[in-house]
C-alpha positions in Angstrom: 126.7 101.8 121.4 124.0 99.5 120.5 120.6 99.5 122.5 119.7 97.5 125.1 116.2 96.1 124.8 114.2 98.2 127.2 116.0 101.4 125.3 114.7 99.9 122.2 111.1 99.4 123.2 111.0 102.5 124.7 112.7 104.4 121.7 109.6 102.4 119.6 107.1 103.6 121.8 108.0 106.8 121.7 107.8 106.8 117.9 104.3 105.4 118.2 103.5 108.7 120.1 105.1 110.5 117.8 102.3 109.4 115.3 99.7 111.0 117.3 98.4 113.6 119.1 96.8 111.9 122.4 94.8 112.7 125.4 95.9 112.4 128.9 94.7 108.6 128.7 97.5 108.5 125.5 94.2 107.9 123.0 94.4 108.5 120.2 92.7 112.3 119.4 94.2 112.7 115.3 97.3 112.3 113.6 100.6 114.3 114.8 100.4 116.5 111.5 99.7 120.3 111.1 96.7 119.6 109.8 95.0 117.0 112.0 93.9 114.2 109.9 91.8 111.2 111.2 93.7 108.6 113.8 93.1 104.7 113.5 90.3 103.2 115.8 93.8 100.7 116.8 97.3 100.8 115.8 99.4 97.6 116.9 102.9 98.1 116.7 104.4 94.7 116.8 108.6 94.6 118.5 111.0 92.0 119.3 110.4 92.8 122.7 106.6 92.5 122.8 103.6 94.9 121.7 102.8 98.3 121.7 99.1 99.4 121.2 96.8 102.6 121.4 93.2 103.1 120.6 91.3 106.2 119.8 90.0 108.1 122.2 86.5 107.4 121.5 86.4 103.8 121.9 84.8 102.1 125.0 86.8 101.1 127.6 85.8 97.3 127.6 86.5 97.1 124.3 90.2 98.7 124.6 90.9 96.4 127.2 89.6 93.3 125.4 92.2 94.4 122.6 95.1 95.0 124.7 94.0 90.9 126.4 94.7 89.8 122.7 97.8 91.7 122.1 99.4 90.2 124.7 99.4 86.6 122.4 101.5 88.4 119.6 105.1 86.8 118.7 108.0 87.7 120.8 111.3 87.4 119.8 112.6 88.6 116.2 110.5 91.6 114.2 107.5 89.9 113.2 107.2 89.5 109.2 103.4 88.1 109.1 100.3 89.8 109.4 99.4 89.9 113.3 98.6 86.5 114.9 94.9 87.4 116.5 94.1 89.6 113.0 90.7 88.0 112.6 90.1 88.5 116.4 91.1 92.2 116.1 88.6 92.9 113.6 86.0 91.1 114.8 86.0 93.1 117.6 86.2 95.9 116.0 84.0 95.1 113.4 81.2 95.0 116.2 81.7 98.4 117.4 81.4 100.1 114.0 82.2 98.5 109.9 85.8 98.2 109.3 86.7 101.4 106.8 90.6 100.4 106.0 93.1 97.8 107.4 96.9 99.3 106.9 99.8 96.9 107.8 103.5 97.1 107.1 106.8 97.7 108.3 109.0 99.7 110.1 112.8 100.5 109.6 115.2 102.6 111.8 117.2 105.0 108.8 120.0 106.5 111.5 122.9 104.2 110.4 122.4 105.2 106.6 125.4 106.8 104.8 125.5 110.3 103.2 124.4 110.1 99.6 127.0 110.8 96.9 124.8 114.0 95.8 123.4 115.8 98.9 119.4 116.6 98.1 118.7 120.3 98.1 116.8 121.4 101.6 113.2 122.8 100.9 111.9 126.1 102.6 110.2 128.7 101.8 112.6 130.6 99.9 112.8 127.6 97.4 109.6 126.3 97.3 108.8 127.1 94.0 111.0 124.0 93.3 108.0 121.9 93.8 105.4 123.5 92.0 106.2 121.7 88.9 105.6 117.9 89.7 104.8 118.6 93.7 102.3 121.4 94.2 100.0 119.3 97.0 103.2 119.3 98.9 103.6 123.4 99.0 101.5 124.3 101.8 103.5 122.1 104.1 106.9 122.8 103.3 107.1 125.7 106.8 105.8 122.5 108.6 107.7 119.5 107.6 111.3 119.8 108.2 113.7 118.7 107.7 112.3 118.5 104.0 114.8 117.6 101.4 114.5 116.9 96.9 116.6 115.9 94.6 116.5 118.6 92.3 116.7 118.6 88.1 116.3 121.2 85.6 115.0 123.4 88.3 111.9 121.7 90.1 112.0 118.8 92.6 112.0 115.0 91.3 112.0 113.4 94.5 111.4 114.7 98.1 111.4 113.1 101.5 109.9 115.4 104.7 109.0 114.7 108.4 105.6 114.5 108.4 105.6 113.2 112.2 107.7 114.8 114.8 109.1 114.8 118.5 112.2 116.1 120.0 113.3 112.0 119.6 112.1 111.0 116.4 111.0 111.6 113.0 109.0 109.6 110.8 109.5 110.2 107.0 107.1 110.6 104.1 108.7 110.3 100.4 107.5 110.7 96.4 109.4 110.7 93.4 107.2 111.8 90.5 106.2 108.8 88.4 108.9 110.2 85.3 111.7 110.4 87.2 111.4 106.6 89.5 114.4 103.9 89.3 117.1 106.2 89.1 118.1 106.0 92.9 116.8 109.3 93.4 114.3 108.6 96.2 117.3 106.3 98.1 119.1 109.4 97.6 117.1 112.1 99.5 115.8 109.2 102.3 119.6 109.2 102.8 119.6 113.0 103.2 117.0 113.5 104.9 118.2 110.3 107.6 121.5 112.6 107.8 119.6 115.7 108.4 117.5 114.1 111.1 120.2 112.7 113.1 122.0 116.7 113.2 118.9 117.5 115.0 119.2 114.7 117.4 116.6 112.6 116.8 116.1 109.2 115.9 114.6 108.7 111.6 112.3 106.2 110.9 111.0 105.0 107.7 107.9 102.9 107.2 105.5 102.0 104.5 102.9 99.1 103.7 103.6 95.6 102.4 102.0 96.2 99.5 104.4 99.1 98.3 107.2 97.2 97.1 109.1 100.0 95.6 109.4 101.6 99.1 110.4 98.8 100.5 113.3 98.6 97.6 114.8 101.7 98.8 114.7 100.6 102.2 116.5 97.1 101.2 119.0 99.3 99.1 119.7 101.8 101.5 120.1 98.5 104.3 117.8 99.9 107.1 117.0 97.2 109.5 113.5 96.1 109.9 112.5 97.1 114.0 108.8 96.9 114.0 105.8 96.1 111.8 102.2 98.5 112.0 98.8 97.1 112.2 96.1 100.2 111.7 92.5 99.6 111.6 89.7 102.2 110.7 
């Protein structure tokens, strides 16, 4: 049964805080990965139903209310497609606390309604992992940590992978390669579509997301038909 919109925006939020781990305040402390990289200074996550935004926890608290004044004058209505409407104002802002180091912008699909692929990807662990060592090796040390992990697997080694790389008991957020050799073949369609199916057996909610810019991801996401739910807007 479809959601109503205050199941949706919460369902949203709570992939936002699945991005992160946060203090009591819900700042944002470093990235909801085993290995605790970096968080944003501000990630805007733009819905239908309104915004959702968190700073890090070391930003002043006049400043993370000033931002939060300006989100509130973000598009309502459909998934917003543009870059954020107050942008400049955004970094400006932030631009006076500290230089901006990276702007990251892009969207976000839901991937629970995608169909089973024709050839189901092989599951990664740590009996296997020697699968990726040919084309993946970076991606061994996380393979006890990033499950469900799926690859489409040829000639023995791993061609194209697709892990959770953010999770809570409610959602999953995906990260995907296919090696350079082995691209437009459907193969990274394929494991998204098996790693969506093993996400949902878990009962939790997959989400796929990537940057404007990366227009091959967002092939797969057009060819696999995930609907667009949100758009991202991270500053450093």
């Amino acid at each position: 049964m479809p959601l109503d919109t205050d199941s949706r925006r919460a369902l949203l939020s709570r992939r936002l805080d699945t991005l992160y781990a946060t203090d009591a305040r819900g700042r944002l402390l470093h990235s909801n990965e085993w290995d605790s990289r970096p968080a944003p200074r501000f990630h805007l996550m733009r819905t239908p139903a309104g915004p959702l935004f968190r700073c890090r926890a070391d930003m002043p608290d006049a400043l993370v209310a000033r931002l939060g004044e300006l989100c509130r004058d973000e598009t309502l209505g459909e998934v917003p497609r543009e870059r954020p409407a107050r942008e400049e104002a955004y970094l400006d802002l932030l631009g006076h606390q500290a230089p901006v180091t990276q702007i990251w912008a892009g969207p976000v699909y839901r991937a629970d309604a995608v169909l089973p692929p024709q050839r189901q990807p092989v599951a990664i662990h740590e009996g296997n992992a020697e699968l990726l060592r040919p084309l993946f090796p970076d991606w061994l040390p996380d393979v006890p940590h990033r499950r469900p992990f799926l690859a489409v697997v040829e000639d023995d080694r791993a061609v194209a992978i697709c892990a959770s790389v953010r999770i809570s008991d409610a959602v999953h957020c995906a990260g995907v390669e296919t090696h350079a050799d082995h691209r437009r073949q459907g193969h990274a369609a394929a494991v998204v579509a098996g790693w969506a199916q093993a996400v949902r057996t878990l009962g939790a909610v997959p989400f796929y997301s990537t940057s404007w810019d990366n227009l091959a991801s967002r092939a797969v996401a057009a060819r696999l038909g995930l609907p667009l739910v949100a758009t991202d807007f991270h500053v450093r």
